[in-house]
C-alpha positions as CSV (number, residue, x, y, z in Angstrom):
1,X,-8.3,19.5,-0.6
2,X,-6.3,21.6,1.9
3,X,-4.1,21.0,4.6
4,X,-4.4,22.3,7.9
5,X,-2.0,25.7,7.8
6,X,1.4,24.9,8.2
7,X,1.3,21.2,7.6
8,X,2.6,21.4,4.0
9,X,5.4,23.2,2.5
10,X,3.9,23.2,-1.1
11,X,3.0,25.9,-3.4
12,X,-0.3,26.8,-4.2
13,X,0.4,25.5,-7.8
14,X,1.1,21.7,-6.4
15,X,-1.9,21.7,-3.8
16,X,-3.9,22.3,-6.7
17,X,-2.5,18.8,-8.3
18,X,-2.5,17.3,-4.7
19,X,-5.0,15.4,-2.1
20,X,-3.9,16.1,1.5
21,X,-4.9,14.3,4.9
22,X,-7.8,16.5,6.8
23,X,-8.8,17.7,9.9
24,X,-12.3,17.4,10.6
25,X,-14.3,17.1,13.2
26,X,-10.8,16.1,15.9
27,X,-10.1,13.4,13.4
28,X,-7.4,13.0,10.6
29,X,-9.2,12.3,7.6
30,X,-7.2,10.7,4.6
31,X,-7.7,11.0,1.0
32,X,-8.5,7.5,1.0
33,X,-7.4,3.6,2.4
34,X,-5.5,2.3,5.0
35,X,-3.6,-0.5,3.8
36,X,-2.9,-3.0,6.2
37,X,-0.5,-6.1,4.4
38,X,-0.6,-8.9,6.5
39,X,2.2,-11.2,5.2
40,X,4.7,-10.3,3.4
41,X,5.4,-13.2,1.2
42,X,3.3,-14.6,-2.2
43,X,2.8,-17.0,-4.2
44,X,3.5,-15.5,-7.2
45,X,6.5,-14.0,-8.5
46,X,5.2,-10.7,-10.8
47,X,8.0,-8.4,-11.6
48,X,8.5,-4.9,-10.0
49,X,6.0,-6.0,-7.7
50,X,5.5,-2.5,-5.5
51,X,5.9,-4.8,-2.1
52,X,9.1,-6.8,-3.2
53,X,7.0,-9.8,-2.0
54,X,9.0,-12.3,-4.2
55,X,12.3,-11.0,-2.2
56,X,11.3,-10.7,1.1
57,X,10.9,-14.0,3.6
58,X,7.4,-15.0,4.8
59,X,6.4,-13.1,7.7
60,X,2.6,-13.2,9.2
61,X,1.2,-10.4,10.9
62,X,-0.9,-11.1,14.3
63,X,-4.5,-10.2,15.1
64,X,-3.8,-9.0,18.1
65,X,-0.8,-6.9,17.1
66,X,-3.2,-5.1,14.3
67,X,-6.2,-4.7,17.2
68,X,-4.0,-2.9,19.6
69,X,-2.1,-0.6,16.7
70,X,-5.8,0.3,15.0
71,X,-7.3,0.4,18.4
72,X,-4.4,3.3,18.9
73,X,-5.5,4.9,15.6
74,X,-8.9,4.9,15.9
75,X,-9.3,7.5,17.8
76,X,-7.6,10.5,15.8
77,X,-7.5,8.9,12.1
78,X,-10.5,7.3,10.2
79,X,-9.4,6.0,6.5
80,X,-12.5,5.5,4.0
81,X,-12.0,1.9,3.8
82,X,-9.5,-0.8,5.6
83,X,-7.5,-2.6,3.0
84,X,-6.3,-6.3,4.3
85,X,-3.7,-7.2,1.4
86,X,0.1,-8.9,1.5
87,X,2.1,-10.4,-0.4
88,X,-1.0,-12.4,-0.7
89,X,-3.4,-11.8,2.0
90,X,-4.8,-15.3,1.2
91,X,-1.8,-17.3,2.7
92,X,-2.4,-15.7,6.1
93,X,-4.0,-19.0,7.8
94,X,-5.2,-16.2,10.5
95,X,-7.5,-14.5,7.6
96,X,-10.8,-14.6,9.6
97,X,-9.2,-13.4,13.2
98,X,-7.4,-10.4,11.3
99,X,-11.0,-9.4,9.9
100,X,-12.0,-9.6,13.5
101,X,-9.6,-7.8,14.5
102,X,-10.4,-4.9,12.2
103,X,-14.1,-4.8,12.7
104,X,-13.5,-4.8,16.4
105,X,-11.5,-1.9,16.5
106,X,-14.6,0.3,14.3
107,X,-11.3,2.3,12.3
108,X,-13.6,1.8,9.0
109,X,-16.7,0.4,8.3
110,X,-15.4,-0.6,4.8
111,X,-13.2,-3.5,4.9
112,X,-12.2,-5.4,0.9
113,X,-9.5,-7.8,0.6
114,X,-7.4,-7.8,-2.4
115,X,-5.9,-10.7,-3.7
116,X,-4.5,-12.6,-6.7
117,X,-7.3,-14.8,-6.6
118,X,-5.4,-18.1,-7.0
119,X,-6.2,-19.0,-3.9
120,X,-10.3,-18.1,-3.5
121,X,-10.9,-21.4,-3.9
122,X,-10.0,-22.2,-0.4
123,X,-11.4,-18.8,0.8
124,X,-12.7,-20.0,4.4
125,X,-16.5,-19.2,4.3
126,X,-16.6,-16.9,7.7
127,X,-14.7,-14.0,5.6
128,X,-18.3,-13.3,3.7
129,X,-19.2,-12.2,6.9
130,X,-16.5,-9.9,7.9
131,X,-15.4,-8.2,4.7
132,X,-17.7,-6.1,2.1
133,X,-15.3,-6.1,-1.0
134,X,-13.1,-8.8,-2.6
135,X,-11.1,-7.1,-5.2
136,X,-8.5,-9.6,-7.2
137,X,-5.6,-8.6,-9.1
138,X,-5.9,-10.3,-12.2
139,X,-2.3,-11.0,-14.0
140,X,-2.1,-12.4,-17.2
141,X,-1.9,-16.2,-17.8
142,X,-2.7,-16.7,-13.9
143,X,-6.9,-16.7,-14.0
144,X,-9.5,-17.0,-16.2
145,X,-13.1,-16.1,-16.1
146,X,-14.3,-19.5,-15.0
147,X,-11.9,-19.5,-12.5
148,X,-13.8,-16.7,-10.6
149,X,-17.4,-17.0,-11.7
150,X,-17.9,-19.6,-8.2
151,X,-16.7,-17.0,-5.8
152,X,-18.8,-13.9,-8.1
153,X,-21.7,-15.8,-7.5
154,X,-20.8,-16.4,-4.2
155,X,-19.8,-12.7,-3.4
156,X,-23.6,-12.3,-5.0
157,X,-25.1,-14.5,-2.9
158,X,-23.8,-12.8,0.1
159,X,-24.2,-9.1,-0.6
160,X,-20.2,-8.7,-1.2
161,X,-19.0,-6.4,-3.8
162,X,-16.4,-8.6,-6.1
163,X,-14.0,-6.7,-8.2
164,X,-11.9,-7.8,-10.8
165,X,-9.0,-5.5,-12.2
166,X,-6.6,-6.4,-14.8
167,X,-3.4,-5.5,-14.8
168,X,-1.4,-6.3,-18.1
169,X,1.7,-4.0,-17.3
170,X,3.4,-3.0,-14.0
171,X,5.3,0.5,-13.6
172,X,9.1,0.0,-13.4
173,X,9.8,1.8,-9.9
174,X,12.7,0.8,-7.8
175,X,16.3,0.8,-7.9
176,X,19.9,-0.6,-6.0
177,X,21.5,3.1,-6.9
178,X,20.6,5.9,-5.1
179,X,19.6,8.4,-6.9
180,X,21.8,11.9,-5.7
181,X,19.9,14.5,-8.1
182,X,18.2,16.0,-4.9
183,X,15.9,18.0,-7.8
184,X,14.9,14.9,-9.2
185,X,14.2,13.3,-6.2
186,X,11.9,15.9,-4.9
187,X,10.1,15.7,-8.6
188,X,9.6,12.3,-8.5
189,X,8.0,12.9,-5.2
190,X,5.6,15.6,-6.0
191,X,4.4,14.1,-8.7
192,X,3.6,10.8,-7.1
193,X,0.0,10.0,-7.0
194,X,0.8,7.3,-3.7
195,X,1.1,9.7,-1.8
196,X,-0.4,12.8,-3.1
197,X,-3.5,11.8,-4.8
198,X,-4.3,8.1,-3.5
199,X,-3.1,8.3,-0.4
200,X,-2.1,5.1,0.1
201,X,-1.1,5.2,3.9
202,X,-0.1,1.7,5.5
203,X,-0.1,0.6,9.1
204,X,2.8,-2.3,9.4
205,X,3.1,-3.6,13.2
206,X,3.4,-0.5,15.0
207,X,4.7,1.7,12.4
208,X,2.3,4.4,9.8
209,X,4.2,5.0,6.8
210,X,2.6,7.1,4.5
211,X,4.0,5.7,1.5
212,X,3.9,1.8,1.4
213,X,6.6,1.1,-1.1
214,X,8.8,2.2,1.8
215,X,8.0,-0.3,4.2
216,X,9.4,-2.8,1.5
217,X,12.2,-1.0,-0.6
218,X,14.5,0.1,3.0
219,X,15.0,-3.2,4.1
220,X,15.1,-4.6,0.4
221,X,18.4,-2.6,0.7
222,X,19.9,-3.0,4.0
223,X,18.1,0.1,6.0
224,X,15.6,0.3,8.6
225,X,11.7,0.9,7.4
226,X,11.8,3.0,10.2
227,X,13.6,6.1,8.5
228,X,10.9,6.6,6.7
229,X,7.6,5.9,9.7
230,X,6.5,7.2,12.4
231,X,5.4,5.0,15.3
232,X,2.6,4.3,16.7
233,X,2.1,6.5,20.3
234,X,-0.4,6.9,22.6
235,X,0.8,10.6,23.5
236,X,-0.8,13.8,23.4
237,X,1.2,15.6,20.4
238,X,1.1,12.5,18.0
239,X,-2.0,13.3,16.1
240,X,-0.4,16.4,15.1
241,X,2.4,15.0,14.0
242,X,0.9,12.5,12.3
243,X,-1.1,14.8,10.0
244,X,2.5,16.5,9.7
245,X,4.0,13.5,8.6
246,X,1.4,12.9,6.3
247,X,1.4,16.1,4.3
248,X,5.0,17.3,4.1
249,X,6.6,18.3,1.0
250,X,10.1,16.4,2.1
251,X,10.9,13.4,0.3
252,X,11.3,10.3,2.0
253,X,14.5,8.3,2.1
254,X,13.1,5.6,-0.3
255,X,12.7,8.3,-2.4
256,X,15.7,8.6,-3.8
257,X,15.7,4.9,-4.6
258,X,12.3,5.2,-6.8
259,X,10.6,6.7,-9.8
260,X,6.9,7.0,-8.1
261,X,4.2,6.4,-10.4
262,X,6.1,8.3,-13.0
263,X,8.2,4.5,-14.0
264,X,8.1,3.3,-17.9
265,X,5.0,0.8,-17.8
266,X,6.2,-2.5,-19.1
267,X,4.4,-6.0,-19.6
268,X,4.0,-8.2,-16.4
269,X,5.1,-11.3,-15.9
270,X,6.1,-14.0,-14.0
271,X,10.0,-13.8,-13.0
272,X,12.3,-16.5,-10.8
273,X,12.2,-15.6,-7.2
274,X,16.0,-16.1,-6.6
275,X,16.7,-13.5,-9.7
276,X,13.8,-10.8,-8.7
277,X,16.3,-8.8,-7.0
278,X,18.6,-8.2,-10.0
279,X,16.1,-7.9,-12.5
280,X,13.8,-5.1,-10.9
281,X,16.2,-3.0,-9.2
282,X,19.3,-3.0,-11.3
283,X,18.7,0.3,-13.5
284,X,19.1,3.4,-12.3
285,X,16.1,5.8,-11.1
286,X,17.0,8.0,-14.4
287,X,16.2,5.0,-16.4
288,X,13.4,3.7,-15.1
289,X,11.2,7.0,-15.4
290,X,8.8,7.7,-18.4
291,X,9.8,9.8,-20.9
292,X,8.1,13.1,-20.1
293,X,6.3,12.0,-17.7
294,X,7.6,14.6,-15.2
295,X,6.7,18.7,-15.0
């Protein structure tokens, strides 16, 4: 894909390697989901968990919060699919006004929920309605295949796709120390695949960011999200800087603080909450990264 001219500093060798937001038709067209977390917190405690949910406090998004930001966005930016995840999206007691919510504003006609899928057994029945995927996160030691054959058959019943991926290792990705090798930092960043090939853009009351990990790592470490999103505005001039945003070739500030999708992949499991903070983000960027896993 290519960006509109001028709205990325990359060489022709990295565009090759790299899927940019669009304009077609008037609208910003992503590479591919808007990610929209709706509580931070979780039940579960996975190490170098991308969101830092076992660090952060709870914190619930509101319907009408995420109607009036996508009812904003609508207009100028339409993602392939809507993605309503947390922290666990499952704890939100609010789940079937936030699908609302969504639908009503017509951002996507795609809307999945991912989840751990402990918590599917209490899935309030109204969500079949409002959603067309469930897609759970399956950790080991936490499910098993009987545990989700109900809500398959279920999701069957009712015309729902149901996903399960597996996921026996998590990428090692942030750190306390900044990392000052500006050359490394802007590596890291080129080569991540969050931004640059998945495109995993997020929409956390009133704020895009373009990369998701830095909605969670800034305050993790005392600094505002906001250095590294762009609020929401109902002006004239913000579509274009949105799509500017989107595709420039400047590392975030987070960035310096994270190996992308280019960490060492190490086995999950299940860490105490109150030690998360020292055990996934006391290495340095330098140690964290795969061995030649950068070009």
């Amino acid at each position: 894909m290519q960006a509109a001219e001028g709205s990325s500093g990359f060489g022709e060798s990295c565009l090759m390697l790299t899927k940019l937001s669009e304009m077609k038709e008037g609208i910003i067209v992503p590479p591919a989901d808007l990610e929209l977390p709706i509580c931070d917190h979780c039940n579960l405690t996975c190490s170098h968990c991308n969101h830092c949910s076992p660090a952060l406090s709870p914190w619930m998004a509101r319907p009408q919060q995420i109607l009036d930001d996508l009812t904003c966005l609508a207009p100028i930016y339409r993602p392939k699919r809507v993605k309503i995840l947390g922290g666990e999206p499952l704890l939100h007691k609010g789940l079937v006004e936030i699908l609302q919510a969504v639908r009503e504003s017509g951002i996507s006609p795609w809307v999945f929920i991912t989840t751990n899928g402990s918590l599917l057994h209490r899935l309030d029945p109204r969500v079949w309605d409002l959603v067309q995927e469930i897609e759970v996160s399956r950790y080991p030691g936490v499910l098993s295949e009987s545990n989700l054959e109900k809500t398959r058959q279920t999701a069957q019943e009712r015309g729902v796709r149901f996903t399960v991926v597996d996921y026996s290792h998590f990428r090692a990705n942030f750190s306390r120390h900044q990392n000052l090798d500006s050359d490394l930092v802007f590596r890291i960043y080129r080569n991540c695949k969050v931004v640059f090939l998945w495109g995993c853009h997020m929409l956390k009351d009133g704020w895009f960011f373009k990369c998701p990990r830095a909605a969670y790592l800034l305050p993790l470490l005392g600094k505002e999200a906001s250095l590294d999103g762009l609020r929401l505005e109902k002006t004239e001039d913000f579509q274009s800087r949105l799509l500017e945003y989107l595709n420039s070739a400047t590392p975030l500030q987070a960035c310096s603080h994270c190996a992308g999708t280019l960490g060492r992949l190490e086995p999950h499991h299940l860490g105490p909450r109150a030690a998360w903070k020292d055990l996934s983000l006391d290495r340095p960027v330098s140690e964290l990264l795969e061995p030649g896993g950068l070009t």
